[in-house]
C-alpha positions as a LaTeX table, in Angstrom:
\begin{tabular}{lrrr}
\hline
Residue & $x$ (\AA) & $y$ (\AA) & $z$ (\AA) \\
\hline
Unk1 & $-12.27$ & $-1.57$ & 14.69 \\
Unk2 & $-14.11$ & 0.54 & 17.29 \\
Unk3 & $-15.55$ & 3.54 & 14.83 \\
Unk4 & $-15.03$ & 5.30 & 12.21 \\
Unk5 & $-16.84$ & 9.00 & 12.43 \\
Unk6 & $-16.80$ & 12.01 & 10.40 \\
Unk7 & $-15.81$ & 14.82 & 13.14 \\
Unk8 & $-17.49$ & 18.22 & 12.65 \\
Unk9 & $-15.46$ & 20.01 & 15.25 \\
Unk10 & $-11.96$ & 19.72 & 14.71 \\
Unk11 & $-9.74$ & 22.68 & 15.49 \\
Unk12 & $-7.08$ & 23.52 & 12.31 \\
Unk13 & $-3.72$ & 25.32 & 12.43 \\
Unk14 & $-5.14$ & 28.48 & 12.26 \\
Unk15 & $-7.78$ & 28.41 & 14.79 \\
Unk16 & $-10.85$ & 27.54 & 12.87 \\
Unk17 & $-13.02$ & 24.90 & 12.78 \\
Unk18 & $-13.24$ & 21.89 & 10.03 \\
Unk19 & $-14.46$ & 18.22 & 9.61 \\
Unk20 & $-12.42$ & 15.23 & 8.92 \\
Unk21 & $-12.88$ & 11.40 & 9.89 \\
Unk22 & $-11.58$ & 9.85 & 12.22 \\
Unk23 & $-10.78$ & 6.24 & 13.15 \\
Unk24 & $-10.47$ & 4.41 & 16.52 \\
Unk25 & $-9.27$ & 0.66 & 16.72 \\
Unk26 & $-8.88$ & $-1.99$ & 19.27 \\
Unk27 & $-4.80$ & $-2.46$ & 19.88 \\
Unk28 & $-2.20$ & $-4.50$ & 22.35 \\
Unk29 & 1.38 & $-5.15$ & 21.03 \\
Unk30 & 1.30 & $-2.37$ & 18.30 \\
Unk31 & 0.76 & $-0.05$ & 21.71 \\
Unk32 & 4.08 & $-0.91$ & 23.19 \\
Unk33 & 6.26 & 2.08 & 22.95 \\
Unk34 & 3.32 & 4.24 & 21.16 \\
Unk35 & 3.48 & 7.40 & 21.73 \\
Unk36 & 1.71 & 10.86 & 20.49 \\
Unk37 & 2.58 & 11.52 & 16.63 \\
Unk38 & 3.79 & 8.04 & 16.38 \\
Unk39 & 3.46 & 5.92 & 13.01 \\
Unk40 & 1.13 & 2.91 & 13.03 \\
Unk41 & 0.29 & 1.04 & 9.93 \\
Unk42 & $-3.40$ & 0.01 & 9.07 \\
Unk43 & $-4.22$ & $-2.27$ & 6.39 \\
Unk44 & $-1.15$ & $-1.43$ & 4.80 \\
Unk45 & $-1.78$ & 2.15 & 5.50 \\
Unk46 & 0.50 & 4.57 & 7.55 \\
Unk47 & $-1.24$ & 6.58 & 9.73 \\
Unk48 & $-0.62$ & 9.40 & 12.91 \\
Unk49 & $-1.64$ & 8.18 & 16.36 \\
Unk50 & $-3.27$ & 11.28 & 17.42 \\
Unk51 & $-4.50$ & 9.61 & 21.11 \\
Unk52 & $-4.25$ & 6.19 & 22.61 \\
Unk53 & $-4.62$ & 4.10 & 26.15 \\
Unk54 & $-3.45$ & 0.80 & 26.87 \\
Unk55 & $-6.01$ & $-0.94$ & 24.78 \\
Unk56 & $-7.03$ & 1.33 & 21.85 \\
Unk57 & $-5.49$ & 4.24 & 19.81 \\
Unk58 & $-7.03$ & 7.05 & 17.26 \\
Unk59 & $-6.03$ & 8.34 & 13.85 \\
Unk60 & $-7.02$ & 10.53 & 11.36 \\
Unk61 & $-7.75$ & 10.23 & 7.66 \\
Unk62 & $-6.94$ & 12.55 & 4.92 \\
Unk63 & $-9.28$ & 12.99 & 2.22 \\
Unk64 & $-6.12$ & 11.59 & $-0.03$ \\
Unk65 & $-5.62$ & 8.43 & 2.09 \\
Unk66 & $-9.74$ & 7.82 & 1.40 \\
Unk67 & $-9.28$ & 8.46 & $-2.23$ \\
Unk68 & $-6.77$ & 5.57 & $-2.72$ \\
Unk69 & $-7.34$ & 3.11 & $-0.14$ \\
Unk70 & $-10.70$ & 1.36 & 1.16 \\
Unk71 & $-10.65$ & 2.49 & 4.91 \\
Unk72 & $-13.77$ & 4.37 & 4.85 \\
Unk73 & $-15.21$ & 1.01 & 3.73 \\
Unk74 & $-14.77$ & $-0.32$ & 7.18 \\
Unk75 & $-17.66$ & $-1.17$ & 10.07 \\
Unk76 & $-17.20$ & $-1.57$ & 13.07 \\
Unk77 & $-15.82$ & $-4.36$ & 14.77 \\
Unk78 & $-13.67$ & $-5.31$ & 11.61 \\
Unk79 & $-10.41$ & $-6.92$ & 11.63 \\
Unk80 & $-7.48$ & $-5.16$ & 10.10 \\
Unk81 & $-3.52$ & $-5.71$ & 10.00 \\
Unk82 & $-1.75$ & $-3.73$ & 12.37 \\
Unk83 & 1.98 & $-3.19$ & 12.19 \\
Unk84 & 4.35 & $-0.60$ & 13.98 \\
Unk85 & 7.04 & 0.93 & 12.33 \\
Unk86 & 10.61 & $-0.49$ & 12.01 \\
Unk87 & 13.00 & 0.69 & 14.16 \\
Unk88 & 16.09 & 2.05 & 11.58 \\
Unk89 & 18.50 & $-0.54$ & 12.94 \\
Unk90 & 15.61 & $-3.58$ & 12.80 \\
Unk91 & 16.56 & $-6.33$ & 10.96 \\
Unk92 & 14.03 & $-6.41$ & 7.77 \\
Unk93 & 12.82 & $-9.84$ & 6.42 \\
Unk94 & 10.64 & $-8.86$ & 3.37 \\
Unk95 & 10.88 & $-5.85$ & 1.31 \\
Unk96 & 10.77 & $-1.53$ & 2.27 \\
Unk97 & 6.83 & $-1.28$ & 3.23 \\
Unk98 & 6.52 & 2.51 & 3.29 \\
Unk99 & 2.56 & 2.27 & 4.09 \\
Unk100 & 1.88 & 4.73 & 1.35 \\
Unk101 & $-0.66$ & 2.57 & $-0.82$ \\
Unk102 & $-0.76$ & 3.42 & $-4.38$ \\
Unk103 & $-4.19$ & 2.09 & $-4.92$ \\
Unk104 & $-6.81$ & $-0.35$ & $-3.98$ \\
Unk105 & $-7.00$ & $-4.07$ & $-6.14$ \\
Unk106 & $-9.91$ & $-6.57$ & $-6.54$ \\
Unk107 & $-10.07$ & $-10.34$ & $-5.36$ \\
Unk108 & $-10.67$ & $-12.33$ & $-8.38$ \\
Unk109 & $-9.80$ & $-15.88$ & $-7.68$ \\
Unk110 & $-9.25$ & $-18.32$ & $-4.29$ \\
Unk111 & $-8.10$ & $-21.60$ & $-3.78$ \\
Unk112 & $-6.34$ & $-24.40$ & $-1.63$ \\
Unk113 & $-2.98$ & $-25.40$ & $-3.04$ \\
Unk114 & $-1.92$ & $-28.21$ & $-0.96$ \\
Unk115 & $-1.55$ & $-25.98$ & 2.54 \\
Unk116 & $-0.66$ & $-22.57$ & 0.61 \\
Unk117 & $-3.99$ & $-20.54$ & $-0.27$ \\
Unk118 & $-3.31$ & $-19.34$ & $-3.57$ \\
Unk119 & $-5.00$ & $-15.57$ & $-4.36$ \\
Unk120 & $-5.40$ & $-14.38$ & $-7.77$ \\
Unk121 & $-5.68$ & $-10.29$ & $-7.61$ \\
Unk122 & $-6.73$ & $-7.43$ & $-10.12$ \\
Unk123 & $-5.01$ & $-4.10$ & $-10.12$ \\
Unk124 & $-5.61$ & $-0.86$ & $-11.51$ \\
Unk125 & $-3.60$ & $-1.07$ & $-15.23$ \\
Unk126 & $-1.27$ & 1.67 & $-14.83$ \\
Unk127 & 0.08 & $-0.65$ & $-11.41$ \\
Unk128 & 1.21 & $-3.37$ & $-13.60$ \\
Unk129 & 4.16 & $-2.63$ & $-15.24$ \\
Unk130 & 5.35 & $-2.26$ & $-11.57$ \\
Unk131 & 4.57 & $-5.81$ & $-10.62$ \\
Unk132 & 6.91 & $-8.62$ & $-11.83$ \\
Unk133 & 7.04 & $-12.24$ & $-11.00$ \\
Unk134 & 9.38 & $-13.43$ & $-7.77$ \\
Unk135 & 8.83 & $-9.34$ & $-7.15$ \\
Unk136 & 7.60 & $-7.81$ & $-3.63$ \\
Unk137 & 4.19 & $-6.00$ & $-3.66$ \\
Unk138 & 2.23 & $-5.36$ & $-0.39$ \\
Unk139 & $-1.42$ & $-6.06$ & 0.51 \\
Unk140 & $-3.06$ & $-4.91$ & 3.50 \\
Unk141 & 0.18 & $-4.14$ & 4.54 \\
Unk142 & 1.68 & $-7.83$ & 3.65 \\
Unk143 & 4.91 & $-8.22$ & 1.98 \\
Unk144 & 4.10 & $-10.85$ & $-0.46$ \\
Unk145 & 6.20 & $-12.46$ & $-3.35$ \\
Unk146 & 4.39 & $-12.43$ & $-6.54$ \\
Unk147 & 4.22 & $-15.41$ & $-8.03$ \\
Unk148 & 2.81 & $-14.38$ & $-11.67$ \\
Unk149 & 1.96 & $-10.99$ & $-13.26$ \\
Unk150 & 1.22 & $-11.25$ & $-17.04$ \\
Unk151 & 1.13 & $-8.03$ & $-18.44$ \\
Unk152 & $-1.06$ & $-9.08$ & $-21.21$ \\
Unk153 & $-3.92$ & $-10.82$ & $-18.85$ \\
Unk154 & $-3.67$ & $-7.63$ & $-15.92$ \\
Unk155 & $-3.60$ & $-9.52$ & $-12.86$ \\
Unk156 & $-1.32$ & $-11.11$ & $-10.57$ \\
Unk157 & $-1.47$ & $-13.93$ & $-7.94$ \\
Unk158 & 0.59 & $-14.69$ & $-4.75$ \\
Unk159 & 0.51 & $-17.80$ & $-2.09$ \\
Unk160 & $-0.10$ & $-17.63$ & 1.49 \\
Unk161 & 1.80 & $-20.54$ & 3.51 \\
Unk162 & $-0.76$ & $-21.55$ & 7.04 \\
Unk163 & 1.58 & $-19.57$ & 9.19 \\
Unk164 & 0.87 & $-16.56$ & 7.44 \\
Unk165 & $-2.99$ & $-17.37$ & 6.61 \\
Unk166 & $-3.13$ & $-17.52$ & 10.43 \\
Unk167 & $-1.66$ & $-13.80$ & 11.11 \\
Unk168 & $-3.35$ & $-11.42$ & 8.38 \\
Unk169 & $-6.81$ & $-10.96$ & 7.34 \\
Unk170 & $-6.42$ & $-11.74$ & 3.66 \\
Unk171 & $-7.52$ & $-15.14$ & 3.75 \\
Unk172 & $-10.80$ & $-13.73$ & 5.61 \\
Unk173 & $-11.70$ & $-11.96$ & 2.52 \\
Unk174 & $-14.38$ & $-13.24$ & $-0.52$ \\
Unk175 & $-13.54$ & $-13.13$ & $-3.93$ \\
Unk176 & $-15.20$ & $-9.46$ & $-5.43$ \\
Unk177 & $-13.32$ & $-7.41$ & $-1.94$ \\
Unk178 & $-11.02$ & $-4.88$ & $-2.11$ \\
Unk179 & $-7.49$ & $-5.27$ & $-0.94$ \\
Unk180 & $-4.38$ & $-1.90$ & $-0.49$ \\
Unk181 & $-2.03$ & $-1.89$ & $-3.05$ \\
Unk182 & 1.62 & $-0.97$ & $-2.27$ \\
Unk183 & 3.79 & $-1.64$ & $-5.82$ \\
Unk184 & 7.78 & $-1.94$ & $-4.22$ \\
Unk185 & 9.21 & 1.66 & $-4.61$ \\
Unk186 & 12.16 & 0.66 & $-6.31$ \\
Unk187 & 10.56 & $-0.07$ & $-10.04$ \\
Unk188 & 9.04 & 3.79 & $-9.23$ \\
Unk189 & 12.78 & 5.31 & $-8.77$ \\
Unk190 & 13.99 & 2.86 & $-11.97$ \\
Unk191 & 11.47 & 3.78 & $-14.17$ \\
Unk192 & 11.81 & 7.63 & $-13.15$ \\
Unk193 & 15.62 & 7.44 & $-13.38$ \\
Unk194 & 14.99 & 5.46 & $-16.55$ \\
Unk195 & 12.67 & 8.12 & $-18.25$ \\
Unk196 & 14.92 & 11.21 & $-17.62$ \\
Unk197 & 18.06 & 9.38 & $-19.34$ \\
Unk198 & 15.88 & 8.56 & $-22.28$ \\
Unk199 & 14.73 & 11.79 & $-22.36$ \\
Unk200 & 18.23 & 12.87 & $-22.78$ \\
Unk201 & 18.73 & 10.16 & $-25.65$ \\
Unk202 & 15.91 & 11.63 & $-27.91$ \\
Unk203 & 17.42 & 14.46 & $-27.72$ \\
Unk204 & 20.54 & 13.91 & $-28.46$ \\
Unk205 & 19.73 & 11.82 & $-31.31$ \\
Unk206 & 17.69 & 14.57 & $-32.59$ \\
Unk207 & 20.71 & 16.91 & $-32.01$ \\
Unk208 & 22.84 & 14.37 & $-34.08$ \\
Unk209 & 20.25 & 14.32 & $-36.89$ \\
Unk210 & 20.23 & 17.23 & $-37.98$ \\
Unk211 & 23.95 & 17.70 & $-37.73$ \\
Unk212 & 24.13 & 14.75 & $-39.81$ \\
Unk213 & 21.66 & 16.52 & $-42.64$ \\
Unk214 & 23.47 & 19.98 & $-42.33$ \\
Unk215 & 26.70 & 18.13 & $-43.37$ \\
Unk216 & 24.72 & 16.38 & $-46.29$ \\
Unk217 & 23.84 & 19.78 & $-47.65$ \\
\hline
\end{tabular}
């Protein structure tokens, strides 16, 4: 990372003047093909290119995407993940990474297991019931099989093999640091879906009740 700076001077859609931060990072193959208003994903997060050159690009951070992930926490010269967007006819090998992170989780455990590194992770509680074992959940930007999640303990742990130890900057973090959280989208559309047609049970059954005690009567 280059720098991260709270901007005074920025002109808004109506002409006046407001602050907001802005962050500038180092970049070579994510540049390929970038262009203005293009979608680049950082630490897991999707963000705007706003300007770039051939070896660095800028974005801008909401107040919301600083509320729920740990990007103002970076310093310069920090590594992140960098990913471009997938092309709508790409072929996909993990799961649908939107780069929307629901929340930021905490490092609690690290060790060797045989060549894997094996990472043991705490989430906020109201992300759990949307992490299952052999699931997908993101980190940093990842797509990582979960390898546990009991519901009871509030964690969950995943495995890096070398070759991917080699490519992210997961393994580069201590235990106590913060990682982005992306749950897989499709337990949030299930357990939507899910709520609405039990909404519609209870009240049917309480429809049926009391037709059932107006015929007792």
């Amino acid at each position: 990372m280059e720098r991260l700076e709270l901007l005074k001077d920025q002109k808004l859609w109506d002409g006046t003047i407001g602050e907001g931060w802005e962050l500038q990072l180092e970049a070579k193959e994510v540049l390929d093909g970038a262009y203005l208003g293009c979608s680049i994903a950082v630490n897991g997060v999707c963000l705007t290119v706003t300007a770039f050159n051939s070896s660095s690009f800028t974005v801008g951070l909401a107040p919301e995407t600083l509320r729920h992930t740990d990007l103002g926490s970076l310093k310069a010269g920090s590594k992140v993940n960098l990913e471009r967007a997938l092309a709508a006819d790409g072929r996909n090998s993990g799961h649908f990474v939107q780069g929307h992170i629901d929340d930021v989780g905490t490092i609690e455990e690290m060790r060797q297991d045989g060549e894997a590194l094996w990472i043991r992770v705490r989430p906020p509680a109201r992300l759990m019931p949307y992490i299952v074992p052999k699931g997908f959940i993101a980190i940093d930007g990842t797509s990582l099989t979960v390898c546990e999640a009991p519901a009871e303990d509030g964690f969950f742990s995943v495995m890096l093999v070398a070759y991917t130890q080699q490519k992210i900057i997961f393994p580069t973090k201590s235990v106590g640091g913060t990682v982005n959280l992306e749950v897989d989208v499709t337990a949030k559309y299930v357990e939507r879906s899910m709520s609405a047609m039990l909404a519609r049970i209870e009240d049917l059954e309480r429809r049926l009740g009391s037709a059932e005690a107006a015929l007792a009567k």
